[in-house]
N, CA and C of each residue as an Amber inpcrd file, in Angstrom:
protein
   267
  -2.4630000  24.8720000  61.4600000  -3.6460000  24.5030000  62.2030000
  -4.4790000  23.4680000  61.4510000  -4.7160000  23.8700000  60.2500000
  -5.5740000  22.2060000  59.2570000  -4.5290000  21.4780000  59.2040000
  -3.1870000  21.5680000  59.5000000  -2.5330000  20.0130000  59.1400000
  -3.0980000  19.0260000  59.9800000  -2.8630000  19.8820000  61.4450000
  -3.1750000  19.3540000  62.4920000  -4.5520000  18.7840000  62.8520000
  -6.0860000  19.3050000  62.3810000  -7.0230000  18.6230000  62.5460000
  -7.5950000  17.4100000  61.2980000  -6.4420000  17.3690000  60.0700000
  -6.5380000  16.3910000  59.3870000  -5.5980000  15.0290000  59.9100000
  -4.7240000  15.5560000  60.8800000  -3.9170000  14.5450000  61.5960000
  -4.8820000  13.5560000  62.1760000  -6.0530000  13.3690000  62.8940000
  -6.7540000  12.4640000  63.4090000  -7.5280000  11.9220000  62.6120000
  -7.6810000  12.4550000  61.5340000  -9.0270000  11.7230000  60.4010000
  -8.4840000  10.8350000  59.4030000  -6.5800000  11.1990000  59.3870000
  -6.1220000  10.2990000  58.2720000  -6.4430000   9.0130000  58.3620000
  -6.2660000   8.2060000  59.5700000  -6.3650000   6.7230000  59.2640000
  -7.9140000   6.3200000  58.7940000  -8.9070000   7.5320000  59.2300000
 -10.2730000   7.3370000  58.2240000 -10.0290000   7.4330000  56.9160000
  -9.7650000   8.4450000  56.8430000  -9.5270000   8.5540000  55.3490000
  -8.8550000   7.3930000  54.2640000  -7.5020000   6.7500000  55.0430000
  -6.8610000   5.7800000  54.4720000  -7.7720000   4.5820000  54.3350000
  -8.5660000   4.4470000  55.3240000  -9.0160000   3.0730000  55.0000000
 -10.2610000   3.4500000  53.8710000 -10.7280000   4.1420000  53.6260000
 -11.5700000   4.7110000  52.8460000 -10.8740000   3.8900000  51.1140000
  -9.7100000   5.2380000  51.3420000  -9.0700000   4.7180000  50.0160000
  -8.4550000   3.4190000  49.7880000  -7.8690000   2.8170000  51.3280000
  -7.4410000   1.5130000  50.4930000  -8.6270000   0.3910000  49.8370000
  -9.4290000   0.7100000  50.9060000 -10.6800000  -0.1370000  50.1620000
 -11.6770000  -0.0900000  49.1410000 -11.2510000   1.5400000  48.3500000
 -11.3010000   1.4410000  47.1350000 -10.6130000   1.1500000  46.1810000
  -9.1320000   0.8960000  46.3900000  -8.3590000   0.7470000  46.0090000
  -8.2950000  -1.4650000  45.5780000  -8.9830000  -2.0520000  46.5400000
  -8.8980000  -2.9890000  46.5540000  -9.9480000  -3.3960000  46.0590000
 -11.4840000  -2.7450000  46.0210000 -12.5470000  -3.2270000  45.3140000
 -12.1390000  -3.0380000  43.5890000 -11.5130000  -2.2000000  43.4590000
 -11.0420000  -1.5640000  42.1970000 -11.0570000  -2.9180000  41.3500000
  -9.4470000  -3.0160000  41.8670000  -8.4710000  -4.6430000  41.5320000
  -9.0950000  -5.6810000  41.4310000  -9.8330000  -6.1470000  42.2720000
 -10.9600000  -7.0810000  42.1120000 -11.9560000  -6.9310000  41.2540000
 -12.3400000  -5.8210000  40.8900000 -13.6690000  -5.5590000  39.9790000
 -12.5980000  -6.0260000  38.4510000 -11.3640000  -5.6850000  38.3140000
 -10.8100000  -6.1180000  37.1710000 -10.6560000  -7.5780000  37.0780000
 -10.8390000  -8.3050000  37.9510000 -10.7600000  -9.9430000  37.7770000
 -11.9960000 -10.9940000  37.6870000 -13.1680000 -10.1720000  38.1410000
 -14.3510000 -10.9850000  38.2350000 -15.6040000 -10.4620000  37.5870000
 -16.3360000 -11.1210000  37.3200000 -17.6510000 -10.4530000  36.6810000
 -18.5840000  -9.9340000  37.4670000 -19.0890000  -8.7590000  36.5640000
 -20.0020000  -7.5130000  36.9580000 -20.9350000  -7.8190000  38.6000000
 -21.4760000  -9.1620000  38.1450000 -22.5810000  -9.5400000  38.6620000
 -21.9020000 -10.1960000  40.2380000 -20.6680000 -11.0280000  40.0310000
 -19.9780000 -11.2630000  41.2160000 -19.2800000  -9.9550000  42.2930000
 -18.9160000  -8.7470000  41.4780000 -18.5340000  -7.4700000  41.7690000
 -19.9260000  -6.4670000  42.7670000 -21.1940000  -6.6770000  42.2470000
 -22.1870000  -6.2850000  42.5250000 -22.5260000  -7.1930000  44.0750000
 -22.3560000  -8.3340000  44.1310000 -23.0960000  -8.9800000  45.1790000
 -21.9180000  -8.9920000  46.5920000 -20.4210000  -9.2790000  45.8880000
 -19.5880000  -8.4430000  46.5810000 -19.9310000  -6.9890000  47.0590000
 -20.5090000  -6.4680000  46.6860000 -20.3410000  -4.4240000  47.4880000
 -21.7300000  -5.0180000  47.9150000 -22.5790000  -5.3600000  47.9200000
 -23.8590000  -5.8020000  48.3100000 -23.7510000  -5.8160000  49.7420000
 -22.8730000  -7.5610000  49.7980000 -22.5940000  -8.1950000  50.9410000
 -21.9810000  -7.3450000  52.0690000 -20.8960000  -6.6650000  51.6790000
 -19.6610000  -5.7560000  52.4240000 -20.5090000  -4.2480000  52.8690000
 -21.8610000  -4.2850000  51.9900000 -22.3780000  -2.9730000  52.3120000
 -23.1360000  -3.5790000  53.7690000 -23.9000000  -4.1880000  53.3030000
 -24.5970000  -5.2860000  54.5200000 -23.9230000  -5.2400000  55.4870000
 -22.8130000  -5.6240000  55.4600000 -21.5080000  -5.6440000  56.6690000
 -21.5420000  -4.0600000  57.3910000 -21.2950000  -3.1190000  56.8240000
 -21.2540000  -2.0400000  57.1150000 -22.4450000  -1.6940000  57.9240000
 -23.6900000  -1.7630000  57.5460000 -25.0580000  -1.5240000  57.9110000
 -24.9010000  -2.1800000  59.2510000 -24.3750000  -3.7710000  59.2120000
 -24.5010000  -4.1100000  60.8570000 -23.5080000  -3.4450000  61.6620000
 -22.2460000  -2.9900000  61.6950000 -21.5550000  -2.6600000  62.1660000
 -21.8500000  -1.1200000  62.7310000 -22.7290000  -0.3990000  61.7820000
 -23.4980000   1.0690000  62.2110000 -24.4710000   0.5070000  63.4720000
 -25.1030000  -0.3410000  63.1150000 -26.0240000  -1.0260000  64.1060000
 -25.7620000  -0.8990000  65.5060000 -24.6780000  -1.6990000  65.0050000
 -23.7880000  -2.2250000  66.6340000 -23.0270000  -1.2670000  67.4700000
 -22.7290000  -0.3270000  66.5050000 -21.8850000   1.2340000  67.1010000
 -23.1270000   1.8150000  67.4010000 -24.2590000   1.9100000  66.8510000
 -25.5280000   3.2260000  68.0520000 -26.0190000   2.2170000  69.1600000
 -26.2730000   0.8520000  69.1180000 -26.7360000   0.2720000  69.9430000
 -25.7750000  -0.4460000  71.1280000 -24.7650000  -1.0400000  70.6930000
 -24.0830000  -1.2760000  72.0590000 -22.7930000  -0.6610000  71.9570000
 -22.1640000  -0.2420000  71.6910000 -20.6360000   0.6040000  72.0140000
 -21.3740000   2.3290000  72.7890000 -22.5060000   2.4640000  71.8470000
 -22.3690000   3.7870000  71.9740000 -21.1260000   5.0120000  72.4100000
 -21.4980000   5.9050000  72.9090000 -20.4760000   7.4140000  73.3620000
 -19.4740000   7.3930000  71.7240000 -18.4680000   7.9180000  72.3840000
 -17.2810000   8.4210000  71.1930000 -16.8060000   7.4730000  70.4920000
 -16.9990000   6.3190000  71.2790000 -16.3070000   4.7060000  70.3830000
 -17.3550000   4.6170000  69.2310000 -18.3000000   4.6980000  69.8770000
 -19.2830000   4.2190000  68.7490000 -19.1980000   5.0110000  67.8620000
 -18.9870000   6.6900000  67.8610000 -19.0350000   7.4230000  66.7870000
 -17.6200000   6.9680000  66.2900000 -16.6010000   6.9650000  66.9570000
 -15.5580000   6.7400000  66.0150000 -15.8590000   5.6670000  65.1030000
 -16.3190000   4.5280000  65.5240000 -16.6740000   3.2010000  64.5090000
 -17.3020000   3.3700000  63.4270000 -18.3560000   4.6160000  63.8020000
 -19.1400000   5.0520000  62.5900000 -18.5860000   5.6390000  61.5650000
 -17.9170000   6.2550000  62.3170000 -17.2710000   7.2620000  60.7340000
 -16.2130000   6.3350000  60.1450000 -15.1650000   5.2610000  60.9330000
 -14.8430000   4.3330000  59.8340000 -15.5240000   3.6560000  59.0480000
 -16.4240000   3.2080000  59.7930000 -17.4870000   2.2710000  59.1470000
 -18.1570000   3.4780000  57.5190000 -18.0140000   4.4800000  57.7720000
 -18.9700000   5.1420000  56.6820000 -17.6030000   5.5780000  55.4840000
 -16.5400000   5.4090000  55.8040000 -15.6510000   5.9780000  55.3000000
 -15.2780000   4.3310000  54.2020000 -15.5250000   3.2330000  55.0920000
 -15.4100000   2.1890000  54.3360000 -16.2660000   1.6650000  53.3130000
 -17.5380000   2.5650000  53.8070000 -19.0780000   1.9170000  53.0110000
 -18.7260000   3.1200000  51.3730000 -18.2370000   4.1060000  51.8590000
 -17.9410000   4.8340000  50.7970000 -16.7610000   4.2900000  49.6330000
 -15.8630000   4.0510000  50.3640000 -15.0820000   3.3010000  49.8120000
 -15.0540000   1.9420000  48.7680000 -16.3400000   1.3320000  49.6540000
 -16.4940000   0.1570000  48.7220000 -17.3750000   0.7360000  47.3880000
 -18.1240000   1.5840000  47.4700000 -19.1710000   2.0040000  46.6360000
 -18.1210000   2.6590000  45.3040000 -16.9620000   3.9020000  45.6860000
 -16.1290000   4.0580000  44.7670000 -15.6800000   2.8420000  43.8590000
 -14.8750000   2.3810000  44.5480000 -14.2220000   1.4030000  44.2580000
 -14.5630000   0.5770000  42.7720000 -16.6280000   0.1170000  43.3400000
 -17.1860000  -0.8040000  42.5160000 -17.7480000   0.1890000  41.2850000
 -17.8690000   1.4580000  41.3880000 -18.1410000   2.4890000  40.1190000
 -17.1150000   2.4810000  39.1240000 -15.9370000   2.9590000  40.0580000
 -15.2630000   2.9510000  39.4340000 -14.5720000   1.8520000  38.3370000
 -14.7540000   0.8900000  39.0760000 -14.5260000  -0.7400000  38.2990000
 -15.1780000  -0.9880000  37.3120000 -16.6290000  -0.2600000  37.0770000
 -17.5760000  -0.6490000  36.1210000 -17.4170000   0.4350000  34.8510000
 -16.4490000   1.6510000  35.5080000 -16.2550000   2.6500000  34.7430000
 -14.9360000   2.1060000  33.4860000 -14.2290000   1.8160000  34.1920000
 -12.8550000   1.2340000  33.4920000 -12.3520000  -0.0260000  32.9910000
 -13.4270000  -0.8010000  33.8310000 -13.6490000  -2.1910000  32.8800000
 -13.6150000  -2.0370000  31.5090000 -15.2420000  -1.8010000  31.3750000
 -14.7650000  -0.8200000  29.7660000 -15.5820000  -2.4260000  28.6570000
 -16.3880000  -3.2670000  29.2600000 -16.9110000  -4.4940000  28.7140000
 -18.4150000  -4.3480000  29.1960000
């Protein structure tokens, strides 16, 4: 029965992780301050996209958008901690 109600949340979940997975990699190639305005920008992104899911999609679309959208905003936020964690400079 939980396999089954984690069956619809995986592709949230995945994009969650790949896009920590990808802020990661990037946080190893560029500096702190370029890494920072990056999750800045992409958070920004996120914020409009919540916007746009309560105000014009609304019903279930819109919530679905949201919870990607929050699964990605999380994602980027890991991602850039983590980068600052293992940088290690």
């Amino acid at each position: 029965m939980d396999a089954l109600m984690l069956e619809g949340w995986t592709p949230i979940l995945l994009i969650g992780i790949a896009i920590a997975i990808i802020i990661f990699f990037v946080s190893r190639k560029i500096s702190r301050k370029a890494l920072i305005l990056i999750s800045i920008v992409l958070s920004l992104v996120c914020v409009g996209i919540v916007i746009y899911s309560l105000v014009v999609v609304r019903g279930w679309e819109g919530i679905g958008l949201l919870f990607v959208t929050f699964s990605g905003f999380v994602g980027i936020w890991i991602g850039t901690i983590s980068g600052f964690i293992f940088k290690g400079k």
